[in-house]
N, C-alpha and C positions, 0 to 999 in steps of 0.2 A: 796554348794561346790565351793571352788575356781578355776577359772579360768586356764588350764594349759598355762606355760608360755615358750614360745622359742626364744631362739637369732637367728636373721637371719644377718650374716656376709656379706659385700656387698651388702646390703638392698637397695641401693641409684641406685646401676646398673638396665639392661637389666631386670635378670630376678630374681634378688631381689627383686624388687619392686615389681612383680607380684604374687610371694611369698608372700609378706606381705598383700597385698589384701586377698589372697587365705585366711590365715590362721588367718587373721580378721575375716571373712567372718564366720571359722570353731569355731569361738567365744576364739578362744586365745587372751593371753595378748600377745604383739608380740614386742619382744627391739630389735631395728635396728640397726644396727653399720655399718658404713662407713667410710672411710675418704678421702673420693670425690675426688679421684686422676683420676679416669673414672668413679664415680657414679656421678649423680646427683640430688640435692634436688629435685627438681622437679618433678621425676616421685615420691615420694613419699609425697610431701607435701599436697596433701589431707587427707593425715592420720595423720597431726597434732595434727587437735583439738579433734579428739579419746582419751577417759580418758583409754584407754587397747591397746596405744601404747604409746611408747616412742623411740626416737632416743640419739646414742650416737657417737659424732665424733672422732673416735677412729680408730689405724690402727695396726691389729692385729696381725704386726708383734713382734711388743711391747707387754709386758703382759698385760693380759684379768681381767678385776678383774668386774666383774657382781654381785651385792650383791646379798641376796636371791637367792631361789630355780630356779633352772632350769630343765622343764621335755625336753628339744629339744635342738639342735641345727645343723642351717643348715649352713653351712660354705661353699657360696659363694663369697669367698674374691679374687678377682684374674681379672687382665687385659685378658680379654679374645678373643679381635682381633689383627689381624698382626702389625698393625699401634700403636697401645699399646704398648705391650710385646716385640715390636724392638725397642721404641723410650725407653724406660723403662727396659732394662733387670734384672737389679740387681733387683729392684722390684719386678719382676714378678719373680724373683728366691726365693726371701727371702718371698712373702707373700705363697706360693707354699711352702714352707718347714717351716719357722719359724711359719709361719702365721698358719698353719697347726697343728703342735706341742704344738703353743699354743691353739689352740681351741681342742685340744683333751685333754690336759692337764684340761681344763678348764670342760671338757665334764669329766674326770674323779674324779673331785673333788665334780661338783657335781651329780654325779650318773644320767648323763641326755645319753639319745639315741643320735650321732650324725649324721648325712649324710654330707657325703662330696662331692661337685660336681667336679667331675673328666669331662673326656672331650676324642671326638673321635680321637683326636690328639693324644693320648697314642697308636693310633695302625701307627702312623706315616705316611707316603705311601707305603699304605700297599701291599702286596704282594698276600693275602687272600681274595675273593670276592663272596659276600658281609660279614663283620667285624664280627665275634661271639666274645664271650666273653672269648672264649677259646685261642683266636690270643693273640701271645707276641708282636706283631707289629715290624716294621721296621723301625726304629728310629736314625736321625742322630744328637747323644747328642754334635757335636760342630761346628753345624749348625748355621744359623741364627732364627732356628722355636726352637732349641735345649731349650734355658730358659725358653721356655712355656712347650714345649711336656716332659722334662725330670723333672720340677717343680712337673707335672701333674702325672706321675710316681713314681715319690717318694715320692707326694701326698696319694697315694691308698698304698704306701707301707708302710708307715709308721701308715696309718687307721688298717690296717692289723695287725701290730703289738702291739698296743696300744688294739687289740679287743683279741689278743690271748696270749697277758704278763699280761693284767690288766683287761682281759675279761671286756672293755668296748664296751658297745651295738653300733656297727657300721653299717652302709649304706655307698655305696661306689655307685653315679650313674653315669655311663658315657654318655653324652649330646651330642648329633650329631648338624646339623646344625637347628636353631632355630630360627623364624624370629617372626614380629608383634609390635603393639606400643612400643614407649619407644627407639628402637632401634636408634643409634644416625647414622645419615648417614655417609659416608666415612669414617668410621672407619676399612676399611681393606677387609671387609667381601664383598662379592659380593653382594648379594641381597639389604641390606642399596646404596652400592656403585653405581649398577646400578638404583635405583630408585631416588637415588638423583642428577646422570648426567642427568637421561629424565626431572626431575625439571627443572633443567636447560641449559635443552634445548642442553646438549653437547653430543655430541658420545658416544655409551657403550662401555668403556674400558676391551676388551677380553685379558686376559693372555693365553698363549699357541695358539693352535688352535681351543679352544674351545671343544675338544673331552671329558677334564674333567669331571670329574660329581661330582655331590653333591644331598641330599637327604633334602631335607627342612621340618623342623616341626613344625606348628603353636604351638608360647607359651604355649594356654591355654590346647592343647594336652599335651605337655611336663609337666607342672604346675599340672595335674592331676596324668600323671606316678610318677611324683616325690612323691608326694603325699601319694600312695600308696606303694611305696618304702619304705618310711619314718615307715608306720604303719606295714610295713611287717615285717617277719623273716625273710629274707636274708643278709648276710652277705655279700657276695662276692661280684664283679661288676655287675649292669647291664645296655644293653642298653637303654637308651632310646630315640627314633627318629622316623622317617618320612621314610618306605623304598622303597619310590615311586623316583626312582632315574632317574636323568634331566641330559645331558650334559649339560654343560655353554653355549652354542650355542644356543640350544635350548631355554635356560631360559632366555637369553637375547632376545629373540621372544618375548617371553611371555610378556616380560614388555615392551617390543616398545610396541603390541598391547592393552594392559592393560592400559599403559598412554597416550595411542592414538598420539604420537608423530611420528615425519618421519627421527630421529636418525638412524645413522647406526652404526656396531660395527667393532671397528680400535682394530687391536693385537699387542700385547706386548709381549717379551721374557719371559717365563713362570718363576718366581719367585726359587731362590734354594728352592730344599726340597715341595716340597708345592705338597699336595695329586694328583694324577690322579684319583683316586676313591675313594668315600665316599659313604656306601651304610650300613643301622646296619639291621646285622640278627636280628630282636625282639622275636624271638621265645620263647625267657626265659620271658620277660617281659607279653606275652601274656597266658603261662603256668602258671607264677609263682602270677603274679597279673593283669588277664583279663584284660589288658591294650591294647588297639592300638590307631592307632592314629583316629579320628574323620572328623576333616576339614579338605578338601580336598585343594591344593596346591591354585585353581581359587577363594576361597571366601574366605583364608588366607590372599593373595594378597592384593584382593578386600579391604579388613578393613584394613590392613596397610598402603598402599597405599595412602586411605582418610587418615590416621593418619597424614604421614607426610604432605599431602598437607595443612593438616591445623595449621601447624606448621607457624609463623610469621616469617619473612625473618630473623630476628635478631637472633631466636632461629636455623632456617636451620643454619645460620653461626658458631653459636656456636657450635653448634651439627658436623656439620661438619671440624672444627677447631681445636677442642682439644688444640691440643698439637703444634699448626701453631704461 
């Protein structure tokens, strides 16, 4: 019997790449497509010299043309931190919609299931606590967050429509906050951001007064919801994430004491638009596919943590540089 074979769109990022381990792993043929505007080779180049992968440098805003059969596709195509999707907006609008369009087009031609990863940003700063699935969220579409969070909206709306004009088989997962190798530092995100100040040796830069919060979920948690999403019958959104919820304050403790540094944390004017709380109700995800999360917040840390220290100063800068 051959092989089933899935495109995973943004293969080259965060948690494309972890995706493509997974789904090596579940013995697919697995075609990667990227085009390394935030992915990078690297997290994926051990899956080279695999004869049941393939990479393709493509960018899916442009037409998809995949020869042969496809049973999957997971359309992770998208700038998914502040420092991105600000420096990048049309980007981050066009692979959110076009990028979108085509991979479902693509998804409908060949009769393949696809999951789109949509993102907790669709419930905006929310006003609902903690997030179900059932929140419209609070969204300021001509914002500065506006080209990711209303990308990410018309993302799931357009899945939606594509599963109930052309009844193609759709997943729609929404991704809370997500940490663990691969992650490139100061990319926006907090967690990368303050692990890569106590690297070196600077102050953790607090936005607000720290009251914030956020709910953090180790990858390889996430990479199994997803998973099971993927194999499920659900149509509609769901969450999935971490709902052990940290103010910023607090979690910049955790990582002075974790990287044993004697950093202190200096505040900054709290960003326009930017969440007061991030917390996802998983209630569906645990009813509908026995899913929660696993690793607990101190030994997700723990293994990222070593990640990036073992990172070479040249790759810190790269990772940390982007778009500098």
């Amino acid at each position: 019997m051959q092989n089933k074979r899935i495109l995973i769109t943004g293969a080259a990022g965060f948690l494309g790449s972890h995706l493509c381990d997974r789904f090596i792993k579940e013995g697919y043929n697995v075609i990667a497509m990227d085009n390394l505007i935030t992915g990078d080779l690297k997290n994926i180049e051990h899956l080279f010299g695999l004869k049941q992968f393939e990479f393709l440098h493509h960018d899916v805003s442009k037409f998809i043309h995949v020869p042969g059969k496809l049973d999957y596709i997971l359309n992770f195509a998208s700038p998914a931190s502040p420092i991105d999707y600000l420096k990048i907006p049309i980007q981050t609008l066009k692979v959110g919609s076009l990028g979108t369009h085509n991979c479902l087009g693509l998804a409908l031609e060949k009769n393949a299931r696809i999951l789109v990863a949509s993102t907790s940003e669709v419930y905006g700063d929310p006003t609902v606590h903690p997030q179900t699935e059932a929140y419209w969220g609070n969204v300021n579409p001509v914002g500065p967050r506006g080209v990711y969070d209303e990308a990410k909206r018309f993302q799931e709306a357009i899945t939606m429509a594509y599963h109930t004009y052309h009844q193609v088989e759709t997943r729609i997962v929404r991704i809370f906050n997500t940490y663990g190798p691969r992650m490139r530092l100061n990319d926006g995100r907090v967690l990368p951001a303050f692990i890569g100040q106590a690297l070196r040796g600077e102050d953790l830069t607090v936005f607000g007064d720290g009251s914030q919060t956020r709910s953090f979920c180790y990858v390889d948690d996430l990479i199994e919801g997803i998973y099971r999403l993927l194999m499920s019958d659900y149509v509609y959104p769901v969450n999935i994430g971490n709902p052990d919820e940290i103010t910023i304050k607090q979690f910049g403790e955790e990582i002075i004491k974790l990287t044993e540094t004697n950093q202190k944390m200096v505040y900054k004017d709290l960003p326009q638009d930017d969440p007061k709380q991030r917390q996802p109700d998983i209630t569906l995800a645990k009813k509908l596919l026995g899913w929660e999360p696993k690793v607990n917040r101190a030994e997700g840390l723990k293994i990222t943590y070593e990640y990036f220290k073992s990172l070479s100063p040249e790759e810190l800068r790269k990772t940390a540089h982007r778009f500098e």
